[in-house]
N, C-alpha and C positions, 0 to 999 in steps of 0.2 A: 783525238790524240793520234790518229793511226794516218792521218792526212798530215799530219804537220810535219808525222817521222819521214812518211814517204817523202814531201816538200823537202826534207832535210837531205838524205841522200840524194833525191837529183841534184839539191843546191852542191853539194859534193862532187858530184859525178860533172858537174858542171864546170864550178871552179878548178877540177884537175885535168878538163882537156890543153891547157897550153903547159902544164906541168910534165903530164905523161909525155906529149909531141918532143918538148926540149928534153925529158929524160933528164928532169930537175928534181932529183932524190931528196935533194932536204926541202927543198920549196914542198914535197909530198908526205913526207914524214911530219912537216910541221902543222900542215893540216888535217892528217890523222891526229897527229896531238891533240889540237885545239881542240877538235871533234869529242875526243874522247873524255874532255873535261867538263861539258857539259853531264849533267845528271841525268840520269837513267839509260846513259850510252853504258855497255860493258864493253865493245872492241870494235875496230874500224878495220878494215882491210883492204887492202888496194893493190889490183893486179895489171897487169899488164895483158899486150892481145896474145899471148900464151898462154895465160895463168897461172906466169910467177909472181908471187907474191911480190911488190915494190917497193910498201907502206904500208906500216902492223901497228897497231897498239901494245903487239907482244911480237918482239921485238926475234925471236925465236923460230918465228916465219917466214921473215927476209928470204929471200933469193926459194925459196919450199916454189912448190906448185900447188896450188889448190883447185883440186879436180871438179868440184861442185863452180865454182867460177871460171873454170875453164869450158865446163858444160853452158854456162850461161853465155857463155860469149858465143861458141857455136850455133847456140838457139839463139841470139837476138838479133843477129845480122840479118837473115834473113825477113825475120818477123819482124824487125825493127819494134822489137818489144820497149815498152817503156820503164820496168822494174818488174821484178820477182819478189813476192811476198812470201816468207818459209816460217812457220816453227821450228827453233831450233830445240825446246824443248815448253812444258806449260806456260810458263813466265815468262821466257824470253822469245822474241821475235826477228827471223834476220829480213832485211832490206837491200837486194841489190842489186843495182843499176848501173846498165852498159855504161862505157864513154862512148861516145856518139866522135868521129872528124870526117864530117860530110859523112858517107854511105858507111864509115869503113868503123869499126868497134876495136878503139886503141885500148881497150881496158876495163874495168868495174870497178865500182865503189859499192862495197857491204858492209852496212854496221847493223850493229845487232843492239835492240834495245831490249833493257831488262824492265819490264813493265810491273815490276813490285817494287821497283825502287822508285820509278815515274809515280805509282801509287800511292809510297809512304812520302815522295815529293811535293805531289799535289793536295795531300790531306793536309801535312804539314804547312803549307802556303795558304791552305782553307783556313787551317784553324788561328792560323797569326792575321788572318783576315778576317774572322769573325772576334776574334779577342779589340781590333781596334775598331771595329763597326760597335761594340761595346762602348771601350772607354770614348769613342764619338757622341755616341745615343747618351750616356749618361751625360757628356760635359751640356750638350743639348739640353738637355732636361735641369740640367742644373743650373744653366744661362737660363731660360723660360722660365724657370720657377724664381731667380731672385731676379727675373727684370719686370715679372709680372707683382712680386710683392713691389716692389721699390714702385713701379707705376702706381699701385695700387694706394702707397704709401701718399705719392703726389696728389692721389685724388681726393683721400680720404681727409687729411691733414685740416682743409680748409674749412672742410664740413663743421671736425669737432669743434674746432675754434668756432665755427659761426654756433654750432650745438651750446655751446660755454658762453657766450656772449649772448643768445636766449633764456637759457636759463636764469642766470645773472638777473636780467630785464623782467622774466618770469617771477624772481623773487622780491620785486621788487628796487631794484638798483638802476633809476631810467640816468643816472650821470656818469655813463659810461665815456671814456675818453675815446674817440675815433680811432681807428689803425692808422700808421704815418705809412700811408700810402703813395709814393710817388706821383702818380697820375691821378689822385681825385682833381675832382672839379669843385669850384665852389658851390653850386649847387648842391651837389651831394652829399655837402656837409651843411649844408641851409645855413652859408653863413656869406653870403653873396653879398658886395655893398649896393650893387644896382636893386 
């Protein structure tokens, strides 16, 4: 899970280097948006190479400075760091990742995910997963069991009849009329004129 969030902020950090260069606010807002409507995202945050806030999930940060992302920017240029993993607090986790244009750090991308919601997410996905592996297994089981009688029926059928037409013979009854069987042969009915 903690790989696909970090994949998730660089894909971020990624898609807003031609955003932050042109200083295209809603093309950047709309991608905090999108961002934040994914489940187990709580907020998105997007600064510039100062660390004024550019693009918020909470809308109340615009134009603010955020000092912990403006630290991040100081520290990544040189160490051309690739993301900062933080505790924001038990359950939640932040993520965030320089903008990289060539050497130079135009920005960050941090989302913070709520990993109790990702948790009641993925149970919740488990269990609607295990409820149709259910009604699967059973329709399974319920085709197997009526294709094995109905086979079962094919095989059996000819038997009883031949069982019924021994008996008969057994009691005594040898003028039994033949079955109108399609393909007999005359042989078979010993009634051949050769």
């Amino acid at each position: 899970e903690r790989i696909n969030n970090i994949n998730m902020a660089k894909n971020l950090a990624g898609n807003l280097k031609e955003y932050i260069f042109e200083m295209d606010f809603m093309a950047i807002d709309s991608l905090a948006r999108g961002l934040s409507e994914i489940g187990g995202i709580s907020s998105v945050v997007i600064t510039d190479s100062t660390g004024m806030v550019i693009g918020s999930t909470d809308k109340t940060l615009l134009g603010s400075e955020d000092s912990e992302l403006k630290r991040l920017i100081q520290n990544s240029a040189p160490q051309r760091r690739d993301y900062v993993f933080e505790d924001v607090d038990e359950l939640r986790k932040r993520i965030s990742v320089p903008v990289f244009i060539g050497d130079e750090v135009w920005g960050t991308a941090s989302v913070i995910f709520d990993y109790e919601e990702i948790g009641r997410k993925t149970h919740d996905r488990i269990m609607a997963t295990g409820s149709k592996l259910a009604l699967l297994a059973f329709a399974v089981l319920a085709a197997g069991l009526g294709g094995s009688w109905f086979i079962s029926f094919l095989i059996t059928k000819p038997i009883k009849e031949l069982r019924s037409k021994m008996n008969e013979v057994h009691r005594g009854t040898l003028d039994l009329p033949p079955e109108s069987i399609p393909a007999v042969r005359c042989w078979e009915l010993m009634k051949c004129d050769k």
